[in-house]
N, C-alpha and C positions, 0 to 999 in steps of 0.2 A: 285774949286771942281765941277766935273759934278757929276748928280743926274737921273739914269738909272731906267725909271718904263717902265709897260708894262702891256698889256690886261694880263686877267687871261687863256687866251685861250692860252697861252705860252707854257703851261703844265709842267713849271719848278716842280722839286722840291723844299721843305722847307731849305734844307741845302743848296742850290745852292742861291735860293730865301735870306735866310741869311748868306754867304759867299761872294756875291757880295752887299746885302745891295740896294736889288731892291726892288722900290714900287710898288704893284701890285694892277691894278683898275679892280675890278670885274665887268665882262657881267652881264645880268640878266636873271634866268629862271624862265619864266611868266607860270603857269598852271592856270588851267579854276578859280582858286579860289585867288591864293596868287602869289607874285612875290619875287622872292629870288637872293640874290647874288649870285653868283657864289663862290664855296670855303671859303664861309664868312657864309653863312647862309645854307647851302645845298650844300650837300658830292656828287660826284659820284653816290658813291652808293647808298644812299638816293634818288635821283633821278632815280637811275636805280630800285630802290622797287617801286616807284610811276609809272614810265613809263608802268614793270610788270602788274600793279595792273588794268589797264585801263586808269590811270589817260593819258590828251596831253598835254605834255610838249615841248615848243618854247622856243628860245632861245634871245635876245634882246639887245642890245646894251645900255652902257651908255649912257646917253644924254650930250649934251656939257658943259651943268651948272652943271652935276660931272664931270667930266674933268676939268671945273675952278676952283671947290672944290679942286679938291686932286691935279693940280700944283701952287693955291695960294699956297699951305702947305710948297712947298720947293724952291720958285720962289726966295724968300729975303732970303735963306741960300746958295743956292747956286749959281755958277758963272752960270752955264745951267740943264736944265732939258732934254734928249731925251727921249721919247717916240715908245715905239715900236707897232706898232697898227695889230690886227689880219687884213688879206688882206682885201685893199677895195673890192673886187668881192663879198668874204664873208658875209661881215657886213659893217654896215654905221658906225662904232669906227672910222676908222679913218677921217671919214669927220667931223663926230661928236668933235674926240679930236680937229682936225687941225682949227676948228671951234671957241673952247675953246684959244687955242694957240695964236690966234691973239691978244687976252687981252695980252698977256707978251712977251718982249723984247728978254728970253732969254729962251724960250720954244722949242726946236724944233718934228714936230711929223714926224715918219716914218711908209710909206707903207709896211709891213714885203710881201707883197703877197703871205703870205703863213697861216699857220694855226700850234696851237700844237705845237710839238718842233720842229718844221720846224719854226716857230720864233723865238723858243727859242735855236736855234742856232745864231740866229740873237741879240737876246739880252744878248747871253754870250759871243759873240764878242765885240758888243758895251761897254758891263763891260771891258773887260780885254783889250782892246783898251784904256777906258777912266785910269785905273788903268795905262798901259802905258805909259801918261803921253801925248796923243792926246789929241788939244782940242778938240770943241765942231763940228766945222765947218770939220775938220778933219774926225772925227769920222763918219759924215752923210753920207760925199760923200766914203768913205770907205767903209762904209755898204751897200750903194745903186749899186755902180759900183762895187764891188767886192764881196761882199758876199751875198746879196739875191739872184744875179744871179745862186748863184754855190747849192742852199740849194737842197737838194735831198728829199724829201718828197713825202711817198704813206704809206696807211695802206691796209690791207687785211682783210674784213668784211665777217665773216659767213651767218650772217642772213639781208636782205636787206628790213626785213618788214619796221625799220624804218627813211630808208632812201625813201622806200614808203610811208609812214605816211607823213612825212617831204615835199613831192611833190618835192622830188629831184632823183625820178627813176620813170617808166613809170608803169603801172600796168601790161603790157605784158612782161617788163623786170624783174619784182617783180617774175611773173607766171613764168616764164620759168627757172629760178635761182632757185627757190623752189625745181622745179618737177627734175632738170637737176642735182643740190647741186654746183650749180659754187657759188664759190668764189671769187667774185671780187677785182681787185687792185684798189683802188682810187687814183691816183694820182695828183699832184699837179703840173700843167705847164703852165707858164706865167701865175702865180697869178687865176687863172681860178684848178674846183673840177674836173676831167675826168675819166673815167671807162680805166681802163690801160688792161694788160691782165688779162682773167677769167681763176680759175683754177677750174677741178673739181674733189670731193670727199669730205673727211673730211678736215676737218679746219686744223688741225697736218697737213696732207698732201701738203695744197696745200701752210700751213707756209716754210716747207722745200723748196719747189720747190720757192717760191717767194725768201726766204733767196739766196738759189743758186743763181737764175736769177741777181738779184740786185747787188749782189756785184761780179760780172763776168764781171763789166760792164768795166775794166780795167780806169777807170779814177776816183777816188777817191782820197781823205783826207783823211790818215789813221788817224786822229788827234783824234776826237772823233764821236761815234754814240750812237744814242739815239734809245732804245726799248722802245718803249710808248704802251699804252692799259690802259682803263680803268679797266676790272675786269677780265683778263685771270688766269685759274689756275697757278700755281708754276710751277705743271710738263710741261706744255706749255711753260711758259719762259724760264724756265731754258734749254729746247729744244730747243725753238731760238739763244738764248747765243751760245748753244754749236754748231751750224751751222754759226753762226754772227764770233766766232773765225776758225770755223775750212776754212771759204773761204776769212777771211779780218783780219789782225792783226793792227786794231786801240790800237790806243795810253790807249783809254778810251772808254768803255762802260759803258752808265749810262742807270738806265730801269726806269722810270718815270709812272703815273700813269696818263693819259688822264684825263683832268678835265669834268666839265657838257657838254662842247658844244659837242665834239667828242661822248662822251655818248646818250646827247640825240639825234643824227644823226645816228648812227651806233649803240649803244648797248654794253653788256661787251665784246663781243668774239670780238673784236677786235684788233690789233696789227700791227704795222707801224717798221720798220726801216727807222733813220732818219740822213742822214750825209750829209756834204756836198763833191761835184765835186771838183778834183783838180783844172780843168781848166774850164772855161763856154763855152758849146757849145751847 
């Protein structure tokens, strides 16, 4: 039997999280006073009342003596353990796990180079591969040459203060998004965060035009796509939905709930479409 865990930055859900029977190793969010698990000790939203409030909240990697912790756990029940690590660009998890790994024979850790469910399209392949009846060795080189490549991954961020906070936007690009109301695409390519296209006006607005854009792209999986955001109203998602079908007929839409990391980078008004490429190019 393989034994499928993954950073908490996957942004699975609970029923997926227990349908496939994944162990999840929480990041850490460090503020000026206490340090907290990710999803174990401190909610999204919890974190997003604190970031409000003034409090600075960073975000921090397991160390690799948790990492030997939680795959001793399953190392002598199972035949293999993979790991799916948020991208090395992002975070040191995965040097940190692949660190931990070398203690076990039968550990293997992967570079997801992505973040959110843009892994976590990566770790419900690796399930439903390993449930297939791939082994372990099988499984990796599957993931790495065939499907990291193809993950489609960007969100569309209203407010870029705290991606200014974060020192991951310029303070002249903070100013100008403000005065201007652009909406930036953050996207994900080659494993690396990039400002994709800016849209401007209201958040509704520049969702629709992003929803369009993205899936016009004519080379798509209709298999499944993930709507993630940490704390967007109903009437917003369920606005997406009904653009996510009316320009792409996937198989499965799942809408998921961005954990702390995407929170504390971006804020609630947040929202990604995430699927993968039919082919990689």
């Amino acid at each position: 039997m393989i034994k499928i865990t993954a950073d908490s930055t996957c942004d699975l859900s609970r029923d997926i999280i227990e349908r496939y029977n994944i162990s999840i190793i929480p990041i850490n969010i460090v503020t000026e006073n206490a340090t907290y698990a990710d999803g174990e000790e401190i909610t999204p939203i919890e974190l997003l009342a604190k970031m409000e409030s003034g409090i600075l909240c960073k975000t921090s990697a397991a160390n690799s003596v948790e990492y030997e912790r939680r795959f001793k756990e399953y190392a002598e029940q199972y035949d293999a353990i993979i790991h799916i690590n948020l991208g090395a660009n992002f975070s040191s998890s995965f040097n940190n796990a692949s660190k931990a790994a070398e203690k076990f024979k039968n550990v293997y850790c992967i570079d997801s180079k992505n973040l959110s469910t843009g892994s976590g399209h990566v770790v419900m392949k690796a399930c439903e591969m390993a449930q297939g009846g791939l082994n372990a060795t099988e499984i990796v080189e599957n993931i790495k040459n065939d499907v990291i490549p193809r993950v489609d991954a960007s969100f569309v961020v209203d407010n870029m203060q705290y991606l200014y906070r974060g020192g991951r936007c310029s303070g002249l690009e903070f100013l100008a998004a403000k005065v201007l109301r652009i909406k930036p695409c953050i996207e994900v390519r080659n494993g690396k965060m990039e400002v994709g296209k800016k849209y401007i006006g209201k958040f509704e607005k520049a969702l629709r035009e992003y929803v369009k854009q993205r899936l016009n792209s004519g080379n798509i999986d209709y298999s499944r796509c993930f709507i993630t955001h940490p704390n967007c109203s109903r009437e917003i998602v369920d606005m997406v939905k009904h653009h996510v079908v009316k320009y792409a007929d996937f198989k499965e839409i799942i809408e998921t709930n961005a954990g702390c990391t995407v929170t504390a980078h971006c804020a609630g008004n947040t929202l990604g479409i995430l699927y993968l490429k039919r082919v990689n190019v």
